[in-house]
C-alpha positions as CSV (number, residue, x, y, z in Angstrom):
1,X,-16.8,-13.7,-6.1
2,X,-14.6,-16.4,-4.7
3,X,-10.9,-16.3,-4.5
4,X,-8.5,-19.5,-4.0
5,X,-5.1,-18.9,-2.9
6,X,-2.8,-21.3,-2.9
7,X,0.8,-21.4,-1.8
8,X,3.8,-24.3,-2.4
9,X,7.4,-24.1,-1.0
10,X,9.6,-25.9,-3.5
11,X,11.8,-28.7,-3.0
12,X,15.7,-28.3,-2.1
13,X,17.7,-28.0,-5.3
14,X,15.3,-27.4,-8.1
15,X,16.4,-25.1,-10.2
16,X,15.6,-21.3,-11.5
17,X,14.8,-23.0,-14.6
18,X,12.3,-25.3,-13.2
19,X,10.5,-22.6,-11.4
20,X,10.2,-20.6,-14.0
21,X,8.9,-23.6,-15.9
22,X,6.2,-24.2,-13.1
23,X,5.6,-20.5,-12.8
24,X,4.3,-20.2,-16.3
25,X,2.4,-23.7,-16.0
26,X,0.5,-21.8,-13.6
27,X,-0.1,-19.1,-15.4
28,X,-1.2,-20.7,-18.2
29,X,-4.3,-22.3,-16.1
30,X,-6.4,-19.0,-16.5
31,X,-6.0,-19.8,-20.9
32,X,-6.7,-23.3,-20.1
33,X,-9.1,-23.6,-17.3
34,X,-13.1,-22.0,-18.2
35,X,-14.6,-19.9,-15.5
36,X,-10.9,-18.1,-13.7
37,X,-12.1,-14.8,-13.2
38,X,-8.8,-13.0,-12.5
39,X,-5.5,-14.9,-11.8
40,X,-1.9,-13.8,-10.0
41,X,1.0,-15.9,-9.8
42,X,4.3,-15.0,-8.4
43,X,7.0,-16.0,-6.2
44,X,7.5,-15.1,-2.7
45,X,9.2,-12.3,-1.5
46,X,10.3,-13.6,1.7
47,X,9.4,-10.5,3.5
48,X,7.4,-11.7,5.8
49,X,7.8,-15.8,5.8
50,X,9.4,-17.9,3.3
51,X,10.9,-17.2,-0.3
52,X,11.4,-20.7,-1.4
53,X,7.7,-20.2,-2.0
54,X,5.1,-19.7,-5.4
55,X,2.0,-17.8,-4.8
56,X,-1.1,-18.0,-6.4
57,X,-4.7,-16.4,-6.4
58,X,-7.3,-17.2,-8.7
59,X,-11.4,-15.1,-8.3
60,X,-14.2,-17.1,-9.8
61,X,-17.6,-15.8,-10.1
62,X,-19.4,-18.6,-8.7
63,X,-18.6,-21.9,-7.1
64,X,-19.8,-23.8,-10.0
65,X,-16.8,-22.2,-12.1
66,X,-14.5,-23.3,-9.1
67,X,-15.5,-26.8,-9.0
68,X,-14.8,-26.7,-12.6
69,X,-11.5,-25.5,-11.9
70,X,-10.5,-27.6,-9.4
71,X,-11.2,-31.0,-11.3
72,X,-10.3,-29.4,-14.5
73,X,-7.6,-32.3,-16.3
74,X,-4.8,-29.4,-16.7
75,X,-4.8,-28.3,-13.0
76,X,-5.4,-32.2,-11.6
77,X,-2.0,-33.4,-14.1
78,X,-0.2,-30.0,-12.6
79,X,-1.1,-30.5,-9.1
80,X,0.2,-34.0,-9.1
81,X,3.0,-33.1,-11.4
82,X,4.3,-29.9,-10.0
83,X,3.3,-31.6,-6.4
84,X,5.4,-34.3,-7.1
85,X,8.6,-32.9,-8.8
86,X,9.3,-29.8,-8.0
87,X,6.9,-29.0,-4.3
88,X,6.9,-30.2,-0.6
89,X,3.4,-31.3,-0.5
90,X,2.8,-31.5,2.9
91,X,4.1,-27.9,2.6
92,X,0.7,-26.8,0.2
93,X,-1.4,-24.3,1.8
94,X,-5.0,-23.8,0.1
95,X,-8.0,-22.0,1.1
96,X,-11.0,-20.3,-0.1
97,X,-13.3,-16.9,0.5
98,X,-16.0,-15.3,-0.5
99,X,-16.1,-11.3,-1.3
């Protein structure tokens, strides 16, 4: 298994509404994209760092059904969508393991 996590702090001023939107845009990526194993999406709790922040894992079974994923046209229009309107980019955090 392989699990991507991924974590954006949002830009100052966007609103509940708009984070809501974006949260269920994320969501929706395990209906849209084939090969998402398992997916969670939330937003930080601030307990231990930020809570201006969306979290998000997603397990694949293999690295073929993450490749898929990651150049999969509904998560490339959200990334640069979401990354542009509503995220601090240089804020994205992404990384990968194996388990």
């Amino acid at each position: 298994m392989i699990r991507h996590i991924f974590l954006g702090t949002f830009k100052d001023g966007v609103s509940e509404e708009n984070k809501q939107k974006v949260l269920a845009d994320m969501q929706a990526m395990k209906e849209k994209i084939p090969g998402v194993a398992a997916q969670q999406v939330g937003f930080s709790t601030g307990w231990a760092g930020k809570d201006n922040q969306i979290v998000m894992t997603v397990d694949f079974q293999t690295k073929a059904d993450f490749d898929v994923y990651m150049t999969h046209p509904y998560h490339m229009e959200h990334v640069d969508k979401l990354g542009t309107e509503y995220f601090d980019r240089s804020s994205f955090v992404a990384a990968q393991f194996e388990f």
